[in-house]
DOPAKOL-774581 format. One record per residue (C-alpha): x, y, z. Coordinates in steps of 0.2 Angstrom, whole numbers, padded with zeros to 4 digits, always signed. Layout:
N
XYZ ...
//
This chain:
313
+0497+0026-0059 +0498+0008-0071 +0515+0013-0071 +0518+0014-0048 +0509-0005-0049 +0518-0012-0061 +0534-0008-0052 +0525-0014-0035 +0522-0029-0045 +0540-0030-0050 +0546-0028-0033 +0536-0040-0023 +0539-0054-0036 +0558-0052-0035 +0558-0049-0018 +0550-0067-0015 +0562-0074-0026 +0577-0067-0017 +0569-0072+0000 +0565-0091-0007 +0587-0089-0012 +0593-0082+0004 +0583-0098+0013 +0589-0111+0002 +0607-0105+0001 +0610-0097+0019 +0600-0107+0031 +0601-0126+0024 +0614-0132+0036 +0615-0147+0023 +0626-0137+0014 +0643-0139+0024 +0645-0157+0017 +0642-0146-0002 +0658-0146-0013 +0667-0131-0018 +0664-0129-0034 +0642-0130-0032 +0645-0118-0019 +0655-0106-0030 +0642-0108-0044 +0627-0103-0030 +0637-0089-0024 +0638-0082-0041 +0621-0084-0049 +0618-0074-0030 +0628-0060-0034 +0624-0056-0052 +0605-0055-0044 +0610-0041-0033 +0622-0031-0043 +0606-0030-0058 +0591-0028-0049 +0594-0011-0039 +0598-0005-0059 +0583-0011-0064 +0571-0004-0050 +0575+0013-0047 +0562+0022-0047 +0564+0037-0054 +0566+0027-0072 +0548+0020-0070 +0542+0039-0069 +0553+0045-0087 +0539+0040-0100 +0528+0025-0107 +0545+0017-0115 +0552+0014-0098 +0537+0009-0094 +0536-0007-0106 +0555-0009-0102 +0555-0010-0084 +0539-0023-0087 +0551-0033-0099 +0564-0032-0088 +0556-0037-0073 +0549-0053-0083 +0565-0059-0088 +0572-0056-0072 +0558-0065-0063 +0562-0081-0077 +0580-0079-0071 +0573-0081-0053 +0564-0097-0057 +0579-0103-0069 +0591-0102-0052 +0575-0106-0040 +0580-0125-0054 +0597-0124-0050 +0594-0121-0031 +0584-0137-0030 +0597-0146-0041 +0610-0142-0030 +0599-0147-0016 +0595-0164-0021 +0614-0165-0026 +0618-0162-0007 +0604-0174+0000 +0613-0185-0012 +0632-0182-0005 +0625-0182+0015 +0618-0197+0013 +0634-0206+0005 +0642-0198+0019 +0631-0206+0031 +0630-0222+0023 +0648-0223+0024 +0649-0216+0045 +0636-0231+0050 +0649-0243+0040 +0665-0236+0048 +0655-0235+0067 +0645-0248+0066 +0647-0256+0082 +0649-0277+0080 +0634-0289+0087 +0636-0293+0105 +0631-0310+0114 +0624-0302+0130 +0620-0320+0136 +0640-0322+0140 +0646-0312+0154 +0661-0301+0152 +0677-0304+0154 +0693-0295+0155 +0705-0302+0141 +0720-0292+0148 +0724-0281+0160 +0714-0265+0165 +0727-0250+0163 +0717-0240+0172 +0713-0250+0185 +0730-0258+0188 +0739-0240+0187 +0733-0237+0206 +0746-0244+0213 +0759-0238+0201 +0772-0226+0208 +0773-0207+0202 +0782-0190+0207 +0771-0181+0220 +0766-0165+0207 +0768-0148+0219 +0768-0159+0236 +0771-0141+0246 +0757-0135+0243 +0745-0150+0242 +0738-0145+0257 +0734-0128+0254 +0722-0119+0265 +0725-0130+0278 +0736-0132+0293 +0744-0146+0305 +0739-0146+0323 +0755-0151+0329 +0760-0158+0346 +0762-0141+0355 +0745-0138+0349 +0738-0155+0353 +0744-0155+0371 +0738-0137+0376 +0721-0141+0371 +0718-0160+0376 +0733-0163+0389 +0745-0179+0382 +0736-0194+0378 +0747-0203+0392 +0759-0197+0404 +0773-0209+0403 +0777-0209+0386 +0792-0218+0377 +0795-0226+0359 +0782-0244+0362 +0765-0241+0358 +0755-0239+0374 +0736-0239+0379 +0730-0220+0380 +0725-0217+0398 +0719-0197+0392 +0702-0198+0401 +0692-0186+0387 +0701-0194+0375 +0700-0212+0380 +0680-0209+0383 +0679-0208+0365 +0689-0220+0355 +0682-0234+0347 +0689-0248+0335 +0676-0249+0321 +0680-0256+0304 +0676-0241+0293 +0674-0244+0272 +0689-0254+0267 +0698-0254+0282 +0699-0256+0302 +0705-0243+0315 +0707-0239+0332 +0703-0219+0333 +0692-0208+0340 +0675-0205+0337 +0674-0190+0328 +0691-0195+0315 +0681-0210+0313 +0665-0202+0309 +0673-0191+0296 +0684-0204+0288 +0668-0212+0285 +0662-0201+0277 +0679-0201+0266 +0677-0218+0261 +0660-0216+0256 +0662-0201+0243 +0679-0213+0236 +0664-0227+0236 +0653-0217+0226 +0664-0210+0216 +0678-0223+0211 +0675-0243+0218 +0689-0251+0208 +0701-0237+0221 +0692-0240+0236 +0689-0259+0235 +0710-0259+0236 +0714-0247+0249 +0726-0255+0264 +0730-0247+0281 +0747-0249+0290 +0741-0243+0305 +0729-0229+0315 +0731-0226+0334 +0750-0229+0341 +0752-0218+0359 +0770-0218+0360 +0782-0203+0363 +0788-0193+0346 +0805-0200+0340 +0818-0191+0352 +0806-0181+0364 +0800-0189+0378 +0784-0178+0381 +0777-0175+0365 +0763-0187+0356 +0761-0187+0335 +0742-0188+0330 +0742-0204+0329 +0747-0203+0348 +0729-0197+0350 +0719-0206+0337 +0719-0193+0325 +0729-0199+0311 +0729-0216+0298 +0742-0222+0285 +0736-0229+0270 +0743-0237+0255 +0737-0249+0240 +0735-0263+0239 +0746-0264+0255 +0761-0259+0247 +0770-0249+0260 +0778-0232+0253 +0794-0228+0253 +0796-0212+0264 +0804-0196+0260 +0808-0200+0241 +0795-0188+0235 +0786-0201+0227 +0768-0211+0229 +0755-0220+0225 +0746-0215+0210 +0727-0222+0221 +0735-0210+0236 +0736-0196+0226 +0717-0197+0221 +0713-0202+0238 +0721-0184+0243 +0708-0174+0236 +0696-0184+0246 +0702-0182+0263 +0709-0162+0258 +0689-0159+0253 +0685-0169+0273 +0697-0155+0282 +0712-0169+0283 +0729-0166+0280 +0742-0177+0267 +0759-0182+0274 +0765-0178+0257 +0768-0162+0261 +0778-0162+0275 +0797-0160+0273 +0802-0179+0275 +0789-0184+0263 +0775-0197+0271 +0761-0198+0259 +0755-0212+0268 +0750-0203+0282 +0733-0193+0283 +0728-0184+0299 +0713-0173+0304 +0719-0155+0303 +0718-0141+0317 +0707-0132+0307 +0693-0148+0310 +0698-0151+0326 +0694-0132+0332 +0678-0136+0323 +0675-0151+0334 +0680-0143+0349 +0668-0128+0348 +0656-0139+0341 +0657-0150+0360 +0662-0166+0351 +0681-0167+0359 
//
C-alpha cells in the first residue's frame, strides 16, 4: 500500500507542474511578441516532459518489487526538480517577454504619439478638402441600366390615364397647370437646399430626401443646386403628352449649379450619392434612361400608385 501513495504522490506533484507549464506557455497571450529561438527552447524543455513521464509512471512498474519502489520514488523526485528547474526557465522567459512588450510599447507610443494641439485656435483648412471638393468632379455613371432597379417610370400614357393632362392646350413654352386635382395641390416651398414649384406629396417626400442627405452627409447637401422643378409644356414633338415635370412630379439637380451635360453617360460624383437617396424614397434617376439625364429625378409609378390608394392625389 506505501507503494499506491507514493506513485499517487508522484502523479499529483507532476501533474501540478505540467498544469503550472501548460498555463504559462499556452495561455500568456504575451508570448506572440516572444522571439523564436525562447520559443523553441520552451517547446522543447515541454516535450522531453511528456515523452519521460508516461515511462516513468506506469503502473504496473510500481507493483514489480521494493527496488521499483525506491526507483520510481528517485525518479519522481528528480523529475519534480526538473519541474521546478523549467517552472525557473518559465519565469525567465516570462520576464524576458514583459521586457520585449514593453520596448515594443515604448517604441508604438514614440512612432503614434500624436503632437500637442492649441485647442484655443480654431481650425482651418490649409489646402483643399479632396473629399469634399470631389462632389462636383465628373465620373462614368457605373452600371447606369440598372440604377434604378426595382422600380419603374410612370410615363405619359400612364400619367394621363390616371390624372387627365395637366393642361389642355399644350405646346413647347412653360404654361400654368389648369388640371383641377392637380392644381389643388401644388405649392412652391423651399424645401432643404433648394426651392420648387411641385406638388404636395413630391414635396413632402423630397423633404424627406433632403433630410436623410442632411443627416447623413452636410458638406453634399449644403451644395446641391436645382435647374428647375415644374414646367407644363407639351413633350418635345407630341402635342398632347406632358413629362413629369408637366405635372410637378419631377426636379433636376446638379452641384454646385453646374449644369450636366446630357446623354454623355457621365455625372456628378455628389449626384451619384444623392441617387441612393432618392432610389431608397421611391424616386427614379434620369441616369438610366437611354439619352442619359442624371440630372433629372422624378417620383416613380410605384409611389404614385401608393399616393393614389393612399387618397393623397
Amino acid at each position: 500500500m506505501p507503494l499506491i501513495k507514493l506513485g499517487v504522490e508522484g502523479k499529483t506533484r507532476f501533474s501540478r507542474g505540467d498544469t503550472f507549464l501548460h498555463n504559462v506557455i499556452s495561455g500568456n497571450h504575451s508570448m506572440r511578441v516572444l522571439p523564436a529561438a525562447i520559443i523553441g527552447v520552451a517547446i522543447l524543455l515541454a516535450s522531453t516532459i511528456w515523452v519521460f513521464v508516461p515511462m516513468l509512471l506506469q503502473e504496473e512498474e510500481f507493483f514489480d518489487g521494493p527496488a521499483i519502489d525506491s526507483g520510481a520514488r528517485i525518479e519522481i523526485e528528480m523529475l519534480n526538480q526538473q519541474v521546478e528547474d523549467l517552472r525557473e526557465r518559465v519565469d525567465t522567459l516570462t520576464q524576458e517577454v514583459a521586457r520585449v512588450s514593453a520596448r515594443a510599447a515604448a517604441g508604438n507610443r514614440q512612432v503614434f504619439q500624436a503632437p500637442d494641439v492649441d485647442d484655443s485656435q480654431p481650425f482651418r483648412q490649409s489646402g483643399p478638402n479632396d473629399i469634399i471638393d470631389a462632389y462636383a468632379q465628373v465620373v462614368l455613371i457605373a452600371d447606369r441600366r440598372n440604377v434604378n432597379e426595382g422600380l419603374t417610370i410612370a410615363g405619359s400614357r400612364w400619367l394621363g390615364n390616371t390624372f387627365g393632362l395637366p393642361r389642355q392646350d399644350l405646346d413647347q413654352t412653360c404654361r400654368e397647370m389648369t388640371n383641377q386635382r392637380l392644381a389643388s395641390k401644388l405649392r412652391t416651398q423651399n424645401v432643404g437646399p433648394i426651392k420648387v414649384r411641385m406638388l404636395q406629396p413630391a414635396i413632402d417626400s423630397l423633404t424627406r430626401v433632403f433630410e436623410k442627405v442632411r443627416a447623413t452627409d452636410p458638406d453634399l447637401y449644403a451644395r446641391i443646386s436645382t435647374a428647375g422643378s415644374l414646367c407644363v409644356r407639351a413633350i418635345r414633338g407630341t402635342t398632347n403628352r406632358a413629362s413629369t415635370h408637366s405635372y410637378g412630379l419631377a426636379v433636376d439637380l446638379n452641384i454646385d449649379g453646374k449644369l450636366d451635360t446630357l446623354g454623355d453617360g457621365k455625372t456628378q460624383l455628389g449626384l451619384t450619392i444623392l441617387a441612393d437617396f432618392f432610389k431608397e424614397e421611391g424616386w427614379v434617376w434620369g441616369a438610366s434612361w437611354r439619352r442619359e439625364d442624371s440630372m433629372h429625378f422624378e417620383v416613380s409609378r410605384q409611389k404614385l400608385e401608393q399616393w393614389v390608394r393612399d387618397g393623397v392625389l
